[in-house]
C-alpha positions as CSV (number, residue, x, y, z in Angstrom):
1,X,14.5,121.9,11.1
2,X,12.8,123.4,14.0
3,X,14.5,123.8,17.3
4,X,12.1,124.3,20.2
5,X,13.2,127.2,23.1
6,X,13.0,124.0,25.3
7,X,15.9,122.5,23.0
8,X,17.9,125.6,23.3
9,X,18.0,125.6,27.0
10,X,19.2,122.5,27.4
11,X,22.1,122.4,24.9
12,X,23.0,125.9,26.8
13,X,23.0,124.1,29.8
14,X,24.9,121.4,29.3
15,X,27.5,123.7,27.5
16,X,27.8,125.5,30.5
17,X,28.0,122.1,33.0
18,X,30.8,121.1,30.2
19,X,33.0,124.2,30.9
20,X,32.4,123.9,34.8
21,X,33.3,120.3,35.0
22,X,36.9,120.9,33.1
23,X,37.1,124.1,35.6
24,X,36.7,121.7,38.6
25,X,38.7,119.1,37.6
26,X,41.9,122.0,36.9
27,X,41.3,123.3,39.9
28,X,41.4,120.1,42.1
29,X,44.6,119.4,39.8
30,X,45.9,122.8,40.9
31,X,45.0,122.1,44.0
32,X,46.4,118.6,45.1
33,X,49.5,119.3,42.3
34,X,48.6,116.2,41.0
35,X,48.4,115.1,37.2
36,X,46.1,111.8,37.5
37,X,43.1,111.8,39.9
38,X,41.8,108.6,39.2
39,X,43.1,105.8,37.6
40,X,40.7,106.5,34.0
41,X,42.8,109.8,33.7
42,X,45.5,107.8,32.6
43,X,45.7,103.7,32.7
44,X,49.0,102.9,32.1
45,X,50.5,106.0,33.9
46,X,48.5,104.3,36.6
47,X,50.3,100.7,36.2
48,X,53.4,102.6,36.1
49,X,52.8,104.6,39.2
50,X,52.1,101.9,41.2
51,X,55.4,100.3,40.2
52,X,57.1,103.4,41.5
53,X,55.1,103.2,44.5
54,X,56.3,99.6,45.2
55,X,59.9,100.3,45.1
56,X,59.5,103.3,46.7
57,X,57.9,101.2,50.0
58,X,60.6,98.2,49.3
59,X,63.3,101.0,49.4
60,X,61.7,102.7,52.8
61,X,61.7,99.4,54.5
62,X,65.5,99.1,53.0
63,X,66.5,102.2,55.0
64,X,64.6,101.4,58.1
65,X,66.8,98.4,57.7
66,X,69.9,100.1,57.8
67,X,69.1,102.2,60.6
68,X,68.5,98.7,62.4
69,X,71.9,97.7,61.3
70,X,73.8,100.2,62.2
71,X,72.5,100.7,65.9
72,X,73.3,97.2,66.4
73,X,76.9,96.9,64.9
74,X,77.6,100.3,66.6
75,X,76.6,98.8,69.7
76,X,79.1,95.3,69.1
77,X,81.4,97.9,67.8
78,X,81.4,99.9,71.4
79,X,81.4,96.6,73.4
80,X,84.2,95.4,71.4
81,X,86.0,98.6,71.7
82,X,85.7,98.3,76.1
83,X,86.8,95.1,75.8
84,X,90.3,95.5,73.9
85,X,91.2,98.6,76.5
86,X,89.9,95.9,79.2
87,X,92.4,93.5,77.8
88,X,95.3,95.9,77.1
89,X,95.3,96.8,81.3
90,X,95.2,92.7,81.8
91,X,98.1,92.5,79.5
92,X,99.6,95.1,81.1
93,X,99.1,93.4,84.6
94,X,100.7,90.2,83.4
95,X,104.0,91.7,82.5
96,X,103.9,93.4,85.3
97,X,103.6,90.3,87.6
98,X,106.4,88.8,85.5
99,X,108.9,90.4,87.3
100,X,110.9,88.8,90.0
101,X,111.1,91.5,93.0
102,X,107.5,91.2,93.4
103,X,106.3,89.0,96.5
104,X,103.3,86.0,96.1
105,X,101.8,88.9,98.0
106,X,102.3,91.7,95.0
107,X,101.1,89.0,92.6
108,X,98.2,88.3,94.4
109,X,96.9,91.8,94.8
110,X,97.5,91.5,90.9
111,X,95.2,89.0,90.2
112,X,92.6,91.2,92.2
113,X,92.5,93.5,89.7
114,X,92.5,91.0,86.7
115,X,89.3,89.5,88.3
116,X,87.8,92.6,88.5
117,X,88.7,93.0,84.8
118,X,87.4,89.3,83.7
119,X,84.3,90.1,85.5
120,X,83.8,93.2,83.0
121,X,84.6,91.6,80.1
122,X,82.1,88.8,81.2
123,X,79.3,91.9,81.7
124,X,80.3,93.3,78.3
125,X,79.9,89.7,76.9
126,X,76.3,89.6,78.4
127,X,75.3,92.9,76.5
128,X,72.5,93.7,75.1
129,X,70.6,95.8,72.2
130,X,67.9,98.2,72.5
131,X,65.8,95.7,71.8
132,X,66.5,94.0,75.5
133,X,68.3,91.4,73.3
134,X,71.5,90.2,73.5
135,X,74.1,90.6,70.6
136,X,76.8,88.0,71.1
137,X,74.1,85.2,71.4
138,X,73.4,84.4,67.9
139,X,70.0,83.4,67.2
140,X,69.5,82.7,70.6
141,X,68.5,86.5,71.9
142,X,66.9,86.0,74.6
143,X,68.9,83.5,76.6
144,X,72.1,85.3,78.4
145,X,75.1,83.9,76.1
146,X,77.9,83.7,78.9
147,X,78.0,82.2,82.3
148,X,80.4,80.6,85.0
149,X,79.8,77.1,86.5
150,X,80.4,76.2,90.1
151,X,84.0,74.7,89.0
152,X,85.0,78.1,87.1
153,X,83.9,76.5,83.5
154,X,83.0,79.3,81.3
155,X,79.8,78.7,79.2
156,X,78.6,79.7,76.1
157,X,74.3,78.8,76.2
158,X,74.0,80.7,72.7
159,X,74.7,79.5,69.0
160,X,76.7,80.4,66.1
161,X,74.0,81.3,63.9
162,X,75.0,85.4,62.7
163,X,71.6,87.3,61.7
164,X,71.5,89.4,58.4
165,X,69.3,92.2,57.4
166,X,68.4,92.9,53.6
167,X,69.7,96.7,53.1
168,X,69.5,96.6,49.0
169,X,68.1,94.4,46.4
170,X,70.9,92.3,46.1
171,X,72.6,93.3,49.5
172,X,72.4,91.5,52.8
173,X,74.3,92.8,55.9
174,X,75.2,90.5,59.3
175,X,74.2,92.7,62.4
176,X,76.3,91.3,64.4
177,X,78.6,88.2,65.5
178,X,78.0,85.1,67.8
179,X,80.1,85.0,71.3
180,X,81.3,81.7,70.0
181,X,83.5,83.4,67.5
182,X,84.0,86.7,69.2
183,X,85.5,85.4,72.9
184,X,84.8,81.2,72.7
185,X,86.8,79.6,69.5
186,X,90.4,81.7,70.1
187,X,93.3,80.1,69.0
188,X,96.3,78.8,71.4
189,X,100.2,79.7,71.1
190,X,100.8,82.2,67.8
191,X,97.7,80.8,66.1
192,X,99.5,78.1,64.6
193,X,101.3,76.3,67.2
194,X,101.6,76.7,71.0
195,X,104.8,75.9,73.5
196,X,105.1,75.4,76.6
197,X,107.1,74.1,79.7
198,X,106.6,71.1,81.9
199,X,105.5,72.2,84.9
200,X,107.7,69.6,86.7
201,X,111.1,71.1,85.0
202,X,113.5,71.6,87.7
203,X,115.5,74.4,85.9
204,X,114.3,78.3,85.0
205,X,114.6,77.6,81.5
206,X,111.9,79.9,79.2
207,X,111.1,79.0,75.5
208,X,109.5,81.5,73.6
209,X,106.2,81.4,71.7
210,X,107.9,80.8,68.0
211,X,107.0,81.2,64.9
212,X,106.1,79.8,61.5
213,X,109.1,80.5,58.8
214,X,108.1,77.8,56.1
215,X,104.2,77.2,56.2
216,X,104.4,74.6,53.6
217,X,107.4,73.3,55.4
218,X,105.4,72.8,59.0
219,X,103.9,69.4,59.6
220,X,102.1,70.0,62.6
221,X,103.3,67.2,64.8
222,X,103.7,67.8,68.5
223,X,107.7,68.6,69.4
224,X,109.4,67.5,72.6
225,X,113.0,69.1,73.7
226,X,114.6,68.1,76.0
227,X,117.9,68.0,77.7
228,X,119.7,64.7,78.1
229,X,123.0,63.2,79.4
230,X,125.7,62.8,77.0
231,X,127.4,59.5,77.7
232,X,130.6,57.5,76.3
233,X,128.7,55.0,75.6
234,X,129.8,52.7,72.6
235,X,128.1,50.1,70.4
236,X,131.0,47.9,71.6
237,X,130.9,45.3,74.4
238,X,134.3,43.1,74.6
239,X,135.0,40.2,76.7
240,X,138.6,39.1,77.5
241,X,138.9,35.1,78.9
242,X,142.0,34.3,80.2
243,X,142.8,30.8,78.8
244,X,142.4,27.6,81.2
245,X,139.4,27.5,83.8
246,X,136.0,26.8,81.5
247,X,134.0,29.7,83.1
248,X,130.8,31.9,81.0
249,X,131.8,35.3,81.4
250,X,128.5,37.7,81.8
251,X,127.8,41.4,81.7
252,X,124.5,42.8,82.5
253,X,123.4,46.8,82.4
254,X,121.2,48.0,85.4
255,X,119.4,51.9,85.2
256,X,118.3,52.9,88.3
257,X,118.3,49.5,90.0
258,X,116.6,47.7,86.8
259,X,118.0,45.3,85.0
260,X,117.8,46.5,81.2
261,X,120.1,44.1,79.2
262,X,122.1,41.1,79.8
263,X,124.4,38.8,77.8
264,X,127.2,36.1,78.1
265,X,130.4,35.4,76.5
266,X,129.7,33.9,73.5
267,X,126.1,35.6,72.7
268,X,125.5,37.8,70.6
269,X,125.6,41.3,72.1
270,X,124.1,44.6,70.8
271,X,126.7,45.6,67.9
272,X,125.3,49.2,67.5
273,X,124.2,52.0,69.9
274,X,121.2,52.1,68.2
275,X,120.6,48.6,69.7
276,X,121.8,49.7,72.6
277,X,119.1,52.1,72.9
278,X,116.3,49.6,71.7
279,X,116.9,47.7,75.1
280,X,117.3,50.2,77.0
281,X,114.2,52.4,75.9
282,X,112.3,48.8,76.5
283,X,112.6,49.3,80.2
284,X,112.4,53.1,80.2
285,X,108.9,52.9,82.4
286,X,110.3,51.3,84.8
287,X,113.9,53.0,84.4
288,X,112.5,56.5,84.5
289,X,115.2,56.5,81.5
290,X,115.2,56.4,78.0
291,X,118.0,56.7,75.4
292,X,118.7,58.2,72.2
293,X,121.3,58.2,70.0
294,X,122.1,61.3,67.7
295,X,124.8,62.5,65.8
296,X,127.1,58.9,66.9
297,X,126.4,59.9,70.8
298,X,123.7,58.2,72.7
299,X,122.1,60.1,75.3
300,X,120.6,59.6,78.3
301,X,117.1,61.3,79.2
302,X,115.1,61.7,82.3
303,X,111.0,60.4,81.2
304,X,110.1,62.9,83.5
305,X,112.2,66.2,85.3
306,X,113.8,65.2,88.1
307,X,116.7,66.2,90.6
308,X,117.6,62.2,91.3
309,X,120.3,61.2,88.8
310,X,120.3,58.8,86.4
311,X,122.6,55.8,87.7
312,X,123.6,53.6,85.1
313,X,125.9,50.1,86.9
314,X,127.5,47.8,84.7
315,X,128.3,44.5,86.1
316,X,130.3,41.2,85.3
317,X,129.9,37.7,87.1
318,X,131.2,34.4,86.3
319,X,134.7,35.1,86.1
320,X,136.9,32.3,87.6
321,X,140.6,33.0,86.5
322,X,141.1,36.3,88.9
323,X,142.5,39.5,87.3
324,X,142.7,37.8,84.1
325,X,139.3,37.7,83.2
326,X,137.9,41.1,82.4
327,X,135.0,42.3,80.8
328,X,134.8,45.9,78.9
329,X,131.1,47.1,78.8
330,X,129.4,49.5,77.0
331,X,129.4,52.8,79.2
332,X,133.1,52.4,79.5
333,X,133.9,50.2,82.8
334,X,136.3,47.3,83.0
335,X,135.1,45.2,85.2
336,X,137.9,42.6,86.6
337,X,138.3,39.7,88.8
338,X,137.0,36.1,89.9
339,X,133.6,37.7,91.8
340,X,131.5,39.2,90.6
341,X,132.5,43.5,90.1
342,X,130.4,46.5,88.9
343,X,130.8,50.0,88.3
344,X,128.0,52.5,88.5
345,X,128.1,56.1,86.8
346,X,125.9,58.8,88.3
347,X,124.7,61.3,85.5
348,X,123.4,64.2,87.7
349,X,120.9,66.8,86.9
350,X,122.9,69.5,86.5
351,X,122.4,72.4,84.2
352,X,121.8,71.4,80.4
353,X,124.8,71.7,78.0
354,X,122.8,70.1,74.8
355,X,119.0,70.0,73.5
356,X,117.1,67.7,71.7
357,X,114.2,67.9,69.6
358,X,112.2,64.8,68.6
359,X,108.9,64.0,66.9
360,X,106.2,62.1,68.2
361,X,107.7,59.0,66.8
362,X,110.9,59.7,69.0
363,X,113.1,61.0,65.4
364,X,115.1,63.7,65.8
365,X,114.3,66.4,64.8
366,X,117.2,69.2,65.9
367,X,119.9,68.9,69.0
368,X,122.6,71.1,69.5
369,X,124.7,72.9,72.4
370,X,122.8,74.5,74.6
371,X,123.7,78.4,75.3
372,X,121.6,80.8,76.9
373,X,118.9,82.5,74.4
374,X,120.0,79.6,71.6
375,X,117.8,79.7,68.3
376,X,115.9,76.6,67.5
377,X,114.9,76.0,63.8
378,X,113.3,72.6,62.2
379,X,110.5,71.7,60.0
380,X,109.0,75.2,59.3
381,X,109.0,76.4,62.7
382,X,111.5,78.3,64.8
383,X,111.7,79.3,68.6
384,X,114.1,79.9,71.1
385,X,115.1,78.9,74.5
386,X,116.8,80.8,77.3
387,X,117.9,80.7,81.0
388,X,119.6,77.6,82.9
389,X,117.2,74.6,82.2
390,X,118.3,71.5,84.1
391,X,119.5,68.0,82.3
392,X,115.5,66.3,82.5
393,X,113.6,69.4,81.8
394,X,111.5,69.4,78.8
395,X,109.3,71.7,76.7
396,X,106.6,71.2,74.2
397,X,106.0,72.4,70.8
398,X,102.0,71.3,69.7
399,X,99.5,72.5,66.9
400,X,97.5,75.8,68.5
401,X,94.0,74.4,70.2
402,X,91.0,76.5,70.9
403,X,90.2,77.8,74.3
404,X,87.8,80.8,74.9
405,X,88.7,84.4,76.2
406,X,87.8,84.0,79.8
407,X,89.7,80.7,80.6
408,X,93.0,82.0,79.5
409,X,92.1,85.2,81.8
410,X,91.2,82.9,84.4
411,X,94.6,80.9,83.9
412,X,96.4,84.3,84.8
413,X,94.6,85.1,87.6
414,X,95.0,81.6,89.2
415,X,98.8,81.4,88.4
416,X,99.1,84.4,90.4
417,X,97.0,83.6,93.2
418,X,98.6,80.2,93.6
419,X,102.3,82.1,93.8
420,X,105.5,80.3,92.5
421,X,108.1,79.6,94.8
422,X,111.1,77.4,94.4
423,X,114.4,76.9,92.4
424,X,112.9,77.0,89.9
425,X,109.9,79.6,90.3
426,X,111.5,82.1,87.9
427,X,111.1,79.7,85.4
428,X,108.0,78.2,86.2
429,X,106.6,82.1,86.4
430,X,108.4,83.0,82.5
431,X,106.6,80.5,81.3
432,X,103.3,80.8,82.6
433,X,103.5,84.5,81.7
434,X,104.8,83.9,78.6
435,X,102.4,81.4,77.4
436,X,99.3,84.0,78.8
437,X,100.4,86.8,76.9
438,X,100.7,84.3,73.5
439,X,97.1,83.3,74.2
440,X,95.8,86.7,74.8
441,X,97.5,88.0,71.8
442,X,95.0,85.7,70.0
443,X,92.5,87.3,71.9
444,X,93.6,90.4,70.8
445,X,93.9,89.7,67.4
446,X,90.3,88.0,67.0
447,X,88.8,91.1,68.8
448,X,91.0,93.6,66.5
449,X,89.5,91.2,63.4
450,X,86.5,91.1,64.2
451,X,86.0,95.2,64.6
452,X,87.5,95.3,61.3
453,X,84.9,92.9,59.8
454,X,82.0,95.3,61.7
455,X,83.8,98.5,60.3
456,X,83.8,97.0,56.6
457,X,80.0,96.4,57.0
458,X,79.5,99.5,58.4
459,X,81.4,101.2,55.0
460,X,78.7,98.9,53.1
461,X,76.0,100.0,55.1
462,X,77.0,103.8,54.5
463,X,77.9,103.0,50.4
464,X,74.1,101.3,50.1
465,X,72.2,103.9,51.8
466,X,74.0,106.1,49.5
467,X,72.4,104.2,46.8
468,X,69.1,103.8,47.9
469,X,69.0,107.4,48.2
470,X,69.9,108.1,44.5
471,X,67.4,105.3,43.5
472,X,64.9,107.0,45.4
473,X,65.4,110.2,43.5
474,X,65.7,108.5,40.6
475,X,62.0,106.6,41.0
476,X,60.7,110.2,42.4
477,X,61.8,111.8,39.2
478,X,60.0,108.9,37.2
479,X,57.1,109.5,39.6
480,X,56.8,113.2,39.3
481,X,57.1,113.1,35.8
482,X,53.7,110.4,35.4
483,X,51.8,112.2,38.1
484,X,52.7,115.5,38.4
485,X,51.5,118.5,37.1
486,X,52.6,121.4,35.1
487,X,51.5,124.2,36.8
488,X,51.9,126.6,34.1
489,X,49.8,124.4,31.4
490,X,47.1,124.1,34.2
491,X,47.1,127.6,35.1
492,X,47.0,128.4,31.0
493,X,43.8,125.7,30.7
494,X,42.2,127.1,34.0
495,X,42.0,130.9,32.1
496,X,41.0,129.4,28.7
497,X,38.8,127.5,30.3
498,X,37.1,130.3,32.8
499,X,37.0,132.5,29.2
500,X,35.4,129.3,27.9
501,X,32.6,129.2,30.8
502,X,32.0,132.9,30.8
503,X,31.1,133.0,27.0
504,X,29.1,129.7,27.5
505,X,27.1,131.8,30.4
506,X,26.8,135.2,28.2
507,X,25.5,132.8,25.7
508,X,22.7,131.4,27.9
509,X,21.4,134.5,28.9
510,X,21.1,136.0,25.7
511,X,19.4,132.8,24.6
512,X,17.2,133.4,27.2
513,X,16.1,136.7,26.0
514,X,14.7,135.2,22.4
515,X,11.1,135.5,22.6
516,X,8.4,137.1,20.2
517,X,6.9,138.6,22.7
518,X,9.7,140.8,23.1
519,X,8.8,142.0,20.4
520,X,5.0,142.7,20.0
């Protein structure tokens, strides 16, 4: 076969384009450090890269996510923080006030200070993120959460909704918590049920916030205690005739000038106390009395406290037969003679000597003697009562309710500001102080919870950016691995294939020189 100079040159030339191309490309692979330049270098290296490079961006946006995250729980975290020390000097305040050698004057100075404290919590309430939004709103971020109406109402304008952020694959992290469970929805009393004195109680008696000892025991009915008259009453009405004249004896009770029960000789009077009681308690809104018997005693109680005694006259009429006729009634007094007699007995206020505690359906619950700091346990539930209440006072034992943060600050404030004077003002002060510090215990306690719950989700937080940084390396590894390159192998193939192009151009230029001219 005959190969023309012509042919020569160009095979020569294209050997030597050949070697310079694979030069080129090593050296833009030297120079960029990369493996794959274009997606023909290596298809499914390709496919696979582009996977990495996915989760590499869906990891990214994970961490930018965090750093959200935790800028805006370590902002509720700081707010929260201001506002327990804010509460801590209020609680401080109230037992302060609580103490009888201050003057209205002292007390009111007092709730000058709480104001200025309720006002603080109120701007810490209103806080917002760098984002100019606020973060005890819920999904409502733009509209100021917290307010005061014109009649010192406190309201909540934002929601309950709590916003998450995706920090993982499989993780989602809340950013923050709504106003309506941070300060709004706190729980009254100890969390589980709430007491408190009547604010007309004429005595200084104090009953403390309680406790739960049996949970499954507790029935969550609302308790009354009170102190009541014990009487010498009897289930036993007697009438005694005297043989001759054909007169109708009759014995009637009055309470408190009302007529309550009535009956004549030969009726059929109440037999029992308990029936006693029945007709008396049917007049006890018009009495201001009820009864109730307990233990074989029936008592007497105020329906509201009072200082006015109870005054309970038994009375007999239609005797005709002088001394001889007589009638025994059933508080005690024989009632004699041909006119028509009474007896009244006064059961004064005075200081209690016995408590009662009944249900809503008027059962007893619990009575005993009454003695200064006396324990009270029934149904699940225990408290205790103290000081020198007054026969008619009464206290209240009722399942916790929900009132927000700034109304039981407010309560304090106006308590002191309104002063408590009085017989009974110790009392009346006790209890309002001690019923505050139960109710901003709850406070407390929600605030204290709910740092806790931003603390654990900060711990996540920290725990999954861990892990997004050791996937990271992990896809980086797989990444580097595809798409790399071996600088050693390329720098091996660059010399081979520089000796490759030099012999290619050596080649060429002796081809060049083959000519029969050169030699003729």
């Amino acid at each position: 076969m005959r190969v023309s100079t012509n042919q020569i040159n160009l095979i020569a030339t294209k050997s030597i384009l050949d070697q310079q191309t694979r030069v080129a490309r090593t050296q833009e692979q030297l120079s960029t450090g990369k493996r794959i330049l274009s997606p023909s270098d290596d298809p499914s290296g390709t496919a696979a890269l582009i996977g990495y490079r996915q989760s590499l961006d869906t990891i990214a946006q994970y961490q930018e996510n965090i750093t959200s995250a935790r800028q805006r729980l370590q902002r509720e975290e700081s707010s929260l923080n201001s506002v327990g020390t804010t509460l801590d000097r209020i609680r401080e305040l109230a037992l302060q006030a609580n103490n009888s050698a201050l003057s209205e004057e002292d007390r009111r100075y007092i709730a000058v200070e709480v104001r200025q404290n309720l006002d603080e919590i109120m701007t810490v309430a209103n806080t917002t993120d760098a984002n100019g939004e606020y973060i005890f709103a819920g999904y409502q971020g733009r509209v100021q959460p917290f307010s005061r109406s014109a009649t010192s109402e406190y309201l909540y304008s934002g929601d309950s909704g709590q916003r998450f952020l995706q920090i993982g694959a499989t993780q989602q992290v809340a950013t923050g918590d709504s106003g309506d469970d941070v300060f709004m929805r706190i729980r009254t009393g100890n969390g589980t049920f709430s007491t408190s004195a009547s604010l007309s109680n004429r005595g200084n008696g104090v009953i403390a916030p309680g406790s739960v000892t049996a949970p499954a025991v507790y029935d969550g009915d609302v308790y009354t205690i009170s102190f009541p008259h014990t009487t010498a009453a009897t289930g036993t009405l007697s009438f005694s005739d005297a043989a001759g004249t054909n007169d109708t004896l009759s014995y009637t009770l009055n309470i408190n000038g009302v007529d309550v029960y009535s009956v004549s000789e030969g009726g059929t009077p109440a037999a029992t106390l308990d029936e006693l009681a029945r007709q008396i308690n049917d007049d006890s809104a018009a009495t201001g009395a009820r009864a109730v018997v307990d233990g074989g005693t029936l008592y007497l109680v105020s329906t509201a406290p009072s200082d006015t005694p109870i005054v309970v006259t038994e009375s007999m009429s239609g005797a005709s037969d002088g001394d001889a006729d007589t009638v025994t009634g059933y508080f005690g007094s024989v009632l004699t003679g041909a006119t028509a007699t009474s007896a009244a007995l006064h059961y004064d206020p005075a200081e209690a000597t016995r408590f009662l505690v009944e249900d809503s359906r008027g059962n007893i619950g619990a009575s005993g003697a009454y003695t200064n700091g006396v324990q009270i346990a029934f149904n699940g539930l225990q408290t205790s009562l103290s000081g020198t209440p007054r026969a008619g006072d009464t206290f209240t034992i009722a399942p916790s309710g929900h009132q927000d943060l700034f109304t039981t600050i407010e309560n304090l404030a106006l308590m002191l500001e309104g002063g408590v004077s009085g017989a009974n003002a110790g009392g009346v002060l006790s209890n309002s102080i001690n019923q505050f510090l139960s109710d901003i215990d709850q406070g407390m306690e929600n605030i204290r919870s709910v740092r806790a719950q931003i603390g654990a989700r900060l711990n996540r937080i920290d725990t999954q950016e861990d892990m997004n940084e050791a996937s990271t390396l992990q896809i980086e590894e797989a990444r580097s691995g595809i798409e790399d390159l071996d600088y050693t192998t390329a720098i091996t193939r660059l010399t081979q294939q520089m000796v490759g192009l030099q012999a290619a151009q050596q080649v060429f230029a002796r081809l060049q020189g083959l000519s029969l001219f050169n030699y003729l």
